[in-house]
ChimeraX commands (.cxc) that place a marker at each C-alpha (Angstrom):
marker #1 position 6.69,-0.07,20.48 radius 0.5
marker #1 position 3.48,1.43,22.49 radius 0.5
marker #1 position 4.13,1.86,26.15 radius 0.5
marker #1 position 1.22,-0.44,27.10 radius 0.5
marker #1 position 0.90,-1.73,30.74 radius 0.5
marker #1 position 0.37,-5.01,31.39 radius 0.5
marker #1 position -3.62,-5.83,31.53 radius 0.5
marker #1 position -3.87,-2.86,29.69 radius 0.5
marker #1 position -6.24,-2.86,26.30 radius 0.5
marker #1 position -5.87,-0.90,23.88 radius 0.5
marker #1 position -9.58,0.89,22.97 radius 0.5
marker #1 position -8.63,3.24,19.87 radius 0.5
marker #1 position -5.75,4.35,18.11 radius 0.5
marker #1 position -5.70,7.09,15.61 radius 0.5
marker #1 position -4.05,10.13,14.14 radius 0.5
marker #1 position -5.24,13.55,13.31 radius 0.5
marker #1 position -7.28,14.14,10.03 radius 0.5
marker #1 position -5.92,16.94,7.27 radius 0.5
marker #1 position -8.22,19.38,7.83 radius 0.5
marker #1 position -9.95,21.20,4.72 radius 0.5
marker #1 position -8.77,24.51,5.68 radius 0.5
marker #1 position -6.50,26.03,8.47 radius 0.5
marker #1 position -7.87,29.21,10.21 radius 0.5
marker #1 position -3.94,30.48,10.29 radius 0.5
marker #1 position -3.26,29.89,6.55 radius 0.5
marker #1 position -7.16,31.97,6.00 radius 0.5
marker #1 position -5.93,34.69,8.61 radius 0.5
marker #1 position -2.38,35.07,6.50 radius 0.5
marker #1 position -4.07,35.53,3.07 radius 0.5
marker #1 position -6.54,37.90,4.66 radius 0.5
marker #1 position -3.53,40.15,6.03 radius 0.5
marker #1 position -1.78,39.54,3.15 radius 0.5
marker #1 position -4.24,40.70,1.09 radius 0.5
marker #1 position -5.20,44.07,2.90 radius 0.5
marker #1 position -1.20,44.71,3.53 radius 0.5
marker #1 position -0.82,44.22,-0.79 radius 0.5
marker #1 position -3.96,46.54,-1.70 radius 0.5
marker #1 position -2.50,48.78,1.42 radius 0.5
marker #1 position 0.75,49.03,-0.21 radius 0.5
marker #1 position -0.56,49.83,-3.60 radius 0.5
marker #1 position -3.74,52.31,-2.30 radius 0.5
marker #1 position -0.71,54.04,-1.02 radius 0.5
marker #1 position 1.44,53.95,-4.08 radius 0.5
marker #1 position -1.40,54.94,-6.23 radius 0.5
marker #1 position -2.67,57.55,-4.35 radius 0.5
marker #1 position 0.66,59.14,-2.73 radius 0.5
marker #1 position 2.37,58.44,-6.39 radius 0.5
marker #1 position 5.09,57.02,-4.23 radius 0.5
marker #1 position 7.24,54.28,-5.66 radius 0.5
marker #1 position 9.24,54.00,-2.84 radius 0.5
marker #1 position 6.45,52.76,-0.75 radius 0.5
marker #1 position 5.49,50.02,-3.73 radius 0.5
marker #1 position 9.08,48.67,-4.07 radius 0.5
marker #1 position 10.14,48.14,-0.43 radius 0.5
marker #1 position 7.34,48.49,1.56 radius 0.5
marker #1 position 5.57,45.62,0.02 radius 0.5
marker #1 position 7.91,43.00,-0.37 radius 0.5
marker #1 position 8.93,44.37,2.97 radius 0.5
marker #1 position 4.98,43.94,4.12 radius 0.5
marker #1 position 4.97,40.18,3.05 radius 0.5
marker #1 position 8.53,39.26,4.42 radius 0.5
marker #1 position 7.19,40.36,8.05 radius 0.5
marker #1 position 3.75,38.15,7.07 radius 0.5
marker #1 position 5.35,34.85,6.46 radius 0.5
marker #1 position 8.28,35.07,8.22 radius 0.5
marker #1 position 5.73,35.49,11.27 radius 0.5
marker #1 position 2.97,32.78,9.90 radius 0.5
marker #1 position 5.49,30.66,8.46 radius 0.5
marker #1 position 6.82,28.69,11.19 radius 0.5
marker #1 position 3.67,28.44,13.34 radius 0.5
marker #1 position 2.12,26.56,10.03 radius 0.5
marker #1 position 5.01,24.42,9.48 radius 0.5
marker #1 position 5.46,23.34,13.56 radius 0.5
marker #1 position 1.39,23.00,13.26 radius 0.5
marker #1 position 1.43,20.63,10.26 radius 0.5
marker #1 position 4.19,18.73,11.23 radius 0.5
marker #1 position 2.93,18.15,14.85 radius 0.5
marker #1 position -0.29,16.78,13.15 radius 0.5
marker #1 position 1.92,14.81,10.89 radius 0.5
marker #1 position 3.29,12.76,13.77 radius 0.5
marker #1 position 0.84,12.48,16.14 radius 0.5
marker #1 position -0.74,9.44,16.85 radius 0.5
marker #1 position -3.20,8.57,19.88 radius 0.5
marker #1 position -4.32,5.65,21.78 radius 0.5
marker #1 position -7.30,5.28,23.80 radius 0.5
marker #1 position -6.78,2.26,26.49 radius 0.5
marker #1 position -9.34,1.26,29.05 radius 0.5
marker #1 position -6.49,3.02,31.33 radius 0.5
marker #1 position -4.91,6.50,29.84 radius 0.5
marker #1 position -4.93,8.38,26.67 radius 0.5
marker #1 position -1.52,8.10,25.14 radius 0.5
marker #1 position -0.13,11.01,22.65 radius 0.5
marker #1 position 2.25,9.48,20.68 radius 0.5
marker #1 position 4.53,11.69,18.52 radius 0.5
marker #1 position 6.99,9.78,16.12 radius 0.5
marker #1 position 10.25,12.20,15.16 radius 0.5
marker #1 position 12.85,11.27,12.98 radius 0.5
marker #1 position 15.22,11.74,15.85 radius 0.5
marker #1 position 13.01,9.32,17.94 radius 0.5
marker #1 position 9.93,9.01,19.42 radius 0.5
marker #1 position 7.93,11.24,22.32 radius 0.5
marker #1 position 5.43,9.64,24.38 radius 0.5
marker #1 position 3.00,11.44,26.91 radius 0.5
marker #1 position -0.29,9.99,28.90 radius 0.5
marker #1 position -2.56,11.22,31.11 radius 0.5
marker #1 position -4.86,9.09,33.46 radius 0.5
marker #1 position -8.20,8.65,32.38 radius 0.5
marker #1 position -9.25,9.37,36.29 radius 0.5
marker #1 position -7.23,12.70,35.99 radius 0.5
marker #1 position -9.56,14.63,33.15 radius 0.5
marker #1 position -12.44,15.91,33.20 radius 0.5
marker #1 position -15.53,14.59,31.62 radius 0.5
marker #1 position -14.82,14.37,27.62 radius 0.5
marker #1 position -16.17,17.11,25.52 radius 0.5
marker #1 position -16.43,16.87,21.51 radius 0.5
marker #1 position -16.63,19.57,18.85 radius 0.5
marker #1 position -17.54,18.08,15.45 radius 0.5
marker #1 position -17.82,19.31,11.74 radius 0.5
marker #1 position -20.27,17.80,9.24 radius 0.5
marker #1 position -17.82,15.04,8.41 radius 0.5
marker #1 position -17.49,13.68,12.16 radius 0.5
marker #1 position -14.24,14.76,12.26 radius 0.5
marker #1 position -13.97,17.09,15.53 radius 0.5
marker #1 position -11.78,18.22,18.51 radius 0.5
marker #1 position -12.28,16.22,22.31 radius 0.5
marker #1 position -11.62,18.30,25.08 radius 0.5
marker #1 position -11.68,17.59,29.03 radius 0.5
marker #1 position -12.90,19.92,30.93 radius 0.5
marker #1 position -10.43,22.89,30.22 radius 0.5
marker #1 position -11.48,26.23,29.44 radius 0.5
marker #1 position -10.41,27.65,25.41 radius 0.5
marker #1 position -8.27,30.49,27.09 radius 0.5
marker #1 position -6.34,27.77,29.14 radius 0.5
marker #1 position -5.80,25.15,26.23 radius 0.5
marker #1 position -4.73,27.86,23.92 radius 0.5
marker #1 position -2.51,29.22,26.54 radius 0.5
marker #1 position -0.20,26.18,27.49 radius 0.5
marker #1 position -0.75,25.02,23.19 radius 0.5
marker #1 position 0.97,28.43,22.30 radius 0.5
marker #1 position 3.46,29.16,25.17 radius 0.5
marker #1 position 6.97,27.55,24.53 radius 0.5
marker #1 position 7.67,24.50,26.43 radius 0.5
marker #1 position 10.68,23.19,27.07 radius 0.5
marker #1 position 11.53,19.78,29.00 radius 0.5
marker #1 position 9.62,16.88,29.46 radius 0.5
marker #1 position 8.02,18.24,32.70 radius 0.5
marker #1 position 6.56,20.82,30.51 radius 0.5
marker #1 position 2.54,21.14,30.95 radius 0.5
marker #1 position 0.65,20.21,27.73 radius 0.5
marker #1 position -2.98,20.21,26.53 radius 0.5
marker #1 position -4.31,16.63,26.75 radius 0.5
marker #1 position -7.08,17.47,23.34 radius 0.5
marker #1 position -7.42,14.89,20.89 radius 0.5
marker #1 position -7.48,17.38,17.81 radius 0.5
marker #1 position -9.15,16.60,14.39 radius 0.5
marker #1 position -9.88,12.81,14.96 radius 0.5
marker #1 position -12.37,11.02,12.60 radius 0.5
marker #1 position -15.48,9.47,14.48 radius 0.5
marker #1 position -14.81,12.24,17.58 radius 0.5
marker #1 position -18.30,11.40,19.39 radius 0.5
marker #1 position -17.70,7.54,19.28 radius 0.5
marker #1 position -14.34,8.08,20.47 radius 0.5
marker #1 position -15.85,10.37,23.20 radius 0.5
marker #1 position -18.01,7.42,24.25 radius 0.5
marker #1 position -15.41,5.11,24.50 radius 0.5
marker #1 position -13.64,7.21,26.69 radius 0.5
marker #1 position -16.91,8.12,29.01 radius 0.5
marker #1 position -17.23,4.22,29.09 radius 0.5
marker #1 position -13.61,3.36,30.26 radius 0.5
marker #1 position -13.64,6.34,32.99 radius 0.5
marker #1 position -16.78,4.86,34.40 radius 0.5
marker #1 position -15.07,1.97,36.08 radius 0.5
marker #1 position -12.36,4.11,36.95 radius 0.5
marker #1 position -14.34,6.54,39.05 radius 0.5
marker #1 position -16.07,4.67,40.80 radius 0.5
marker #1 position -13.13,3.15,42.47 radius 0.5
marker link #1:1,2 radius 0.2
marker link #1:2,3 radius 0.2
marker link #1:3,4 radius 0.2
marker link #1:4,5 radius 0.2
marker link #1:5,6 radius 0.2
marker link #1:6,7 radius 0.2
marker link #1:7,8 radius 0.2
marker link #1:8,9 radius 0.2
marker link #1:9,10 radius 0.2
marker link #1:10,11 radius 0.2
marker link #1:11,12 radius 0.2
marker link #1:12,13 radius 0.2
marker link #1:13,14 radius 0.2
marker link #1:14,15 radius 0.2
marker link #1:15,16 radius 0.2
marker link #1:16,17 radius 0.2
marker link #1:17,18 radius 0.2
marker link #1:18,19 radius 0.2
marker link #1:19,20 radius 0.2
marker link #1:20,21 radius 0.2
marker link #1:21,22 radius 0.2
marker link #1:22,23 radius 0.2
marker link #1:23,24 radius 0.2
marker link #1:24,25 radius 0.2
marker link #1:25,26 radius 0.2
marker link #1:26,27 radius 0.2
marker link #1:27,28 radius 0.2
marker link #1:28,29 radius 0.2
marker link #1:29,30 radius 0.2
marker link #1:30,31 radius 0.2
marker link #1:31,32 radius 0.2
marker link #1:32,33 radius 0.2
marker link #1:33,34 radius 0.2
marker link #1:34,35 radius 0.2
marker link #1:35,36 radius 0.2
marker link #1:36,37 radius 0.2
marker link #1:37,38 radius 0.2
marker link #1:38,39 radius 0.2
marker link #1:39,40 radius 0.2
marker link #1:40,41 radius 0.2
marker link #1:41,42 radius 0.2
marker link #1:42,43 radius 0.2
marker link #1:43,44 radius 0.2
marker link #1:44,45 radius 0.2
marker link #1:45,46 radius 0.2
marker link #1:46,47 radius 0.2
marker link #1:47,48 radius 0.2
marker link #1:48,49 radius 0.2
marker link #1:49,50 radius 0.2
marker link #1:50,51 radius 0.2
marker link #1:51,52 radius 0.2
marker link #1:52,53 radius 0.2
marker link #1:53,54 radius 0.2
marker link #1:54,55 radius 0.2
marker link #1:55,56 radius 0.2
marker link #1:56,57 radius 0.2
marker link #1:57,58 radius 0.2
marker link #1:58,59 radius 0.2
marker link #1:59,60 radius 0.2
marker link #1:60,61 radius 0.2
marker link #1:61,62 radius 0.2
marker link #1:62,63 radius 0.2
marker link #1:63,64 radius 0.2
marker link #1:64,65 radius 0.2
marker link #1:65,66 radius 0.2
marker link #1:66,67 radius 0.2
marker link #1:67,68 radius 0.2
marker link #1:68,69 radius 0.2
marker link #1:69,70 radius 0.2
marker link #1:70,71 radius 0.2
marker link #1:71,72 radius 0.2
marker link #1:72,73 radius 0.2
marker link #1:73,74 radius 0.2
marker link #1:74,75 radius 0.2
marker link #1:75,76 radius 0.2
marker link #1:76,77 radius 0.2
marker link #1:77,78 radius 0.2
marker link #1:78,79 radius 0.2
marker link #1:79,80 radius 0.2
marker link #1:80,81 radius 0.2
marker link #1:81,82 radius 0.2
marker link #1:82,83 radius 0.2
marker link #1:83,84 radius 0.2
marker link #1:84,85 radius 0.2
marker link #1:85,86 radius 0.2
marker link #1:86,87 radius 0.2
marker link #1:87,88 radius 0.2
marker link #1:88,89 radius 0.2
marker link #1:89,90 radius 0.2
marker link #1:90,91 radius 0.2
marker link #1:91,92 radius 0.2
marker link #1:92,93 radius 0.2
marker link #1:93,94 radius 0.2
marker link #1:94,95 radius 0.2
marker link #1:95,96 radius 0.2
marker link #1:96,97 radius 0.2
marker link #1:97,98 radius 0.2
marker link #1:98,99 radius 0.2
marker link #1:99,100 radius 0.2
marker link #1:100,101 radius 0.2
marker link #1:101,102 radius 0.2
marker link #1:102,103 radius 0.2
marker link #1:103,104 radius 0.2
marker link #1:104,105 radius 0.2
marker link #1:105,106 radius 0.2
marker link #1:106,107 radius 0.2
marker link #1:107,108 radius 0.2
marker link #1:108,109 radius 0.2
marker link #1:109,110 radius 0.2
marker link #1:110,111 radius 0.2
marker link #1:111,112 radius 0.2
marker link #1:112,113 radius 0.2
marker link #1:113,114 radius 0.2
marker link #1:114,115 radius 0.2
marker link #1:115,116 radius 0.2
marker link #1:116,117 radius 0.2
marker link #1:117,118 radius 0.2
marker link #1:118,119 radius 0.2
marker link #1:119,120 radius 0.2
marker link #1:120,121 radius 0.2
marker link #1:121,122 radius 0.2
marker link #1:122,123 radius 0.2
marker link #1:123,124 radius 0.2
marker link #1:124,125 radius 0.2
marker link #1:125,126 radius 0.2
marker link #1:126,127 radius 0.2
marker link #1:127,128 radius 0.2
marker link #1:128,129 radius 0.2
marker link #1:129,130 radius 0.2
marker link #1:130,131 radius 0.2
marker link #1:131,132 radius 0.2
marker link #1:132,133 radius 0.2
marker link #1:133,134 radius 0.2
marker link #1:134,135 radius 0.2
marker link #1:135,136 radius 0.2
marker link #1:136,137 radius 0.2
marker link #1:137,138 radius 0.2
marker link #1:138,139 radius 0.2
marker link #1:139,140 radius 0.2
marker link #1:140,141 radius 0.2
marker link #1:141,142 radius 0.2
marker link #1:142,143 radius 0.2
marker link #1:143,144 radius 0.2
marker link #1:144,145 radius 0.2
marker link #1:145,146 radius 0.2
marker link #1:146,147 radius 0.2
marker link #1:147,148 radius 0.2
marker link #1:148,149 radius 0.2
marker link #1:149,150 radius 0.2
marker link #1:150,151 radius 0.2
marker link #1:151,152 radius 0.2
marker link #1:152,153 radius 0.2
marker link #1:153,154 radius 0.2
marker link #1:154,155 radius 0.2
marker link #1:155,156 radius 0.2
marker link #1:156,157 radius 0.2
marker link #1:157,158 radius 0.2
marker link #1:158,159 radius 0.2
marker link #1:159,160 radius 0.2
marker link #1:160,161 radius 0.2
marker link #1:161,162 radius 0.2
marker link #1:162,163 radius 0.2
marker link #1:163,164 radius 0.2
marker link #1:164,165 radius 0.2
marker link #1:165,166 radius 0.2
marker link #1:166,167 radius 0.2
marker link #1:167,168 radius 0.2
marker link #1:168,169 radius 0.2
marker link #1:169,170 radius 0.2
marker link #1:170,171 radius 0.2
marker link #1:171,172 radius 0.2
marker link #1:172,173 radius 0.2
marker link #1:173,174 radius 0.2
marker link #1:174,175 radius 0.2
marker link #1:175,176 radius 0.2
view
């Protein structure tokens, strides 16, 4: 089912945690909130129903219908993701109900593994790129499988034993 080589071992295999809170879903109550107590500072103070009855449901059609599908394509990506480590490449596999995408990158082609970790152990490994990049190519549409993507293993349990095992299998690697 995995697109193993032969002589290849697998290392670690694992899918993203649920995170305890998204940063988008805090960011849309936050402009939620000040477009609501906009809406109604300016209804109370103007004496302007007008403004209350379309320009807040107006106000929080334009908020989800703009954080809305970023969440769901967010959630759903972390839903089917899986990864596996090998002594080899880092496969990113992500399971559809119309089938199954698979994408790997050389261990010899990244950059030394980085980890960002919450209290839990649970954190982000990163390879080299800078944050402006990754976000870049993770928010730009990408169409065809030729598309660029960020190789990040995002919200994995045990990320700094995971980043070891990945420092350990480039070793051999490099030195070729």
């Amino acid at each position: 089912m995995y697109p193993l080589q032969d002589g290849e071992r697998l290392l670690w295999s694992g899918r993203p945690e649920h995170a305890r809170r998204w940063f988008p879903e805090h960011l849309a109550l936050l402009v939620g909130a000040i477009a609501v107590i906009g809406v109604l500072g300016t209804w109370f103070v103007l004496d302007d129903s007008f403004v209350a009855f379309v320009g807040l449901p107006l106000a929080l059609v334009l908020l989800f219908t703009t954080t809305l599908p970023h969440l769901r394509n967010s959630r759903a990506r972390a839903f089917a993701t899986t990864y596996l480590v090998t002594d080899q490449r880092i496969i990113f596999v992500a399971q559809w109900p119309s089938g199954a995408e698979y994408r790997w990158v050389r261990l010899s082609r990244l950059g030394p593994p980085r980890v960002k970790a919450d209290d839990r152990g649970v954190g982000t490994i990163t390879f080299g790129t800078s944050p402006w990049t990754r976000w870049q190519l993770a928010n730009k549409p990408q169409p065809g499988a030729w598309a660029p993507f960020v190789p990040d293993l995002y919200a994995i349990a045990g990320a700094a034993r995971v980043a070891e095992l990945i420092s350990a299998a480039r070793q051999p690697v490099i030195a070729r």
